[in-house]
N, C-alpha and C positions, 0 to 999 in steps of 0.2 A: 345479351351478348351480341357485340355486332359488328365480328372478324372479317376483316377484309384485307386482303392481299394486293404488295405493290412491290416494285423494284427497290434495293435497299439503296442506302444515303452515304456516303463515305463517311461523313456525323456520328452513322450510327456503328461504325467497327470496332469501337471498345466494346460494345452489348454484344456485337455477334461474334468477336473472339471467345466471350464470356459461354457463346451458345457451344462454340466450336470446343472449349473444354469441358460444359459439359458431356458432351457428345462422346469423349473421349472416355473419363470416368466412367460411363456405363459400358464403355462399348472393351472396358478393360477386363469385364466378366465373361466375353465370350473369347476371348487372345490372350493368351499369357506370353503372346511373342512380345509386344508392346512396351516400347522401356518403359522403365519407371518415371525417368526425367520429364521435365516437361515439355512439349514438342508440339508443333503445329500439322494438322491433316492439308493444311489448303490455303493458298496465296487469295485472302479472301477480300484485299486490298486490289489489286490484281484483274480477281473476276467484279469488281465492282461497277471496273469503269472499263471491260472489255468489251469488244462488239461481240465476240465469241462465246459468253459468260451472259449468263442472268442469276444475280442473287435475289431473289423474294425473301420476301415477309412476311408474317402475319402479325395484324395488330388488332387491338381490341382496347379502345379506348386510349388514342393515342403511345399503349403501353407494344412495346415487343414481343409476342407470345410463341414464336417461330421462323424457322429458315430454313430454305432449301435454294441450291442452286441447281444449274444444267449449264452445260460448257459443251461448245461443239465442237467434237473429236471426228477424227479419220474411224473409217472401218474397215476392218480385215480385208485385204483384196476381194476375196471369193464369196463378198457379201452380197447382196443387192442393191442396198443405198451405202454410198460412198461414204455418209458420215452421217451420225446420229449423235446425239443430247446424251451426257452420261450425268446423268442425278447425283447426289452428294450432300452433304450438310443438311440434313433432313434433321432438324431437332423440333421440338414442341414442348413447351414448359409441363412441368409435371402435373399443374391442377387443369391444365386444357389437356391433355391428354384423352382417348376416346372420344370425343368432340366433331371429329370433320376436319380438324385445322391439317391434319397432311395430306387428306384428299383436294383440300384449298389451295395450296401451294404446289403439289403435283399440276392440275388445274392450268394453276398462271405457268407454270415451266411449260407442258405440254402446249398452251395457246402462244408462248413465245417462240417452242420449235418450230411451228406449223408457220409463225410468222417469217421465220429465216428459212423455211421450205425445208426443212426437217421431217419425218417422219417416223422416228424410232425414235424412242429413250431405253436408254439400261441401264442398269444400278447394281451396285453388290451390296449382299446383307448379310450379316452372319447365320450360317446354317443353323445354331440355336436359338434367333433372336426373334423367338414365335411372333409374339407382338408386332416386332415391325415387316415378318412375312404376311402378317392378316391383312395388314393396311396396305401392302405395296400389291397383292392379291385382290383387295375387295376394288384399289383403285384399276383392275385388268393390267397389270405383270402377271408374266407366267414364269412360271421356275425355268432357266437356261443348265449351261453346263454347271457342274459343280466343280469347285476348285477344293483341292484337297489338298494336306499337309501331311510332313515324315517327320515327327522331331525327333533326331538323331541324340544329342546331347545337348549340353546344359553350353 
């Protein structure tokens, strides 16, 4: 196996729509806010060809096995650095899973912040979503605020 990570192809946005719905499907066991219908997280057309935007990839034998983006966002006034990389679209096919492949692709996002003089990345995960708190943890994320929810009715 001999994954290696690069900026995605506009070519390839049928496969990583395909990533972006899986993404969704799992991510429908930690949200029951989540319609049912089918819906897009992310203008991934968009961040393809943005200067602001890096979509990665991981491949393995010319094949797709992963994606991750970072988009450069403004940060709260009272921050220290004015804008940081907010991470997103973190998917890895199921038989590469535990592998390395989203410490790879953290990797290329963090070496692309650092190239646009970035210096923060942050991401959101679901509070139940052990699994992908282990990886964004062993990659050095620390736990931030928690966002918390009221569901009133239906």
């Amino acid at each position: 196996m001999d994954i290696v990570t690069r900026p995605a192809k506009i070519e390839e946005l049928e496969t990583l729509l395909k990533f972006e719905q899986g993404i969704i499907e799992y991510e429908r066991q930690f949200d029951d806010a989540l319609k049912d219908e089918h819906f897009h997280y992310y203008d991934l057309k968009t961040y393809i060809s943005s200067e602001n935007a890096e979509v990665v990839v991981a491949v393995d034998n010319d094949q797709l096995i992963g994606s991750g983006y970072g988009r450069i966002v403004n940060s709260k006034s009272f921050h220290k650095h004015s804008k940081h990389v907010y991470v997103g679209f973190m998917f890895v096919k199921p038989e590469y899973r535990g592998k390395g492949v989203s410490g790879k692709i953290l990797e290329a996002l963090k070496n692309w912040a650092t190239s646009k003089n970035i210096y923060e990345m942050k991401l959101d995960v679901y509070a139940d979503n052990v699994s992908a708190l282990n990886a964004y943890e062993k990659f050095g994320f620390k736990k931030d605020l928690i966002n918390m929810r009221l569901k009133i009715s239906e």
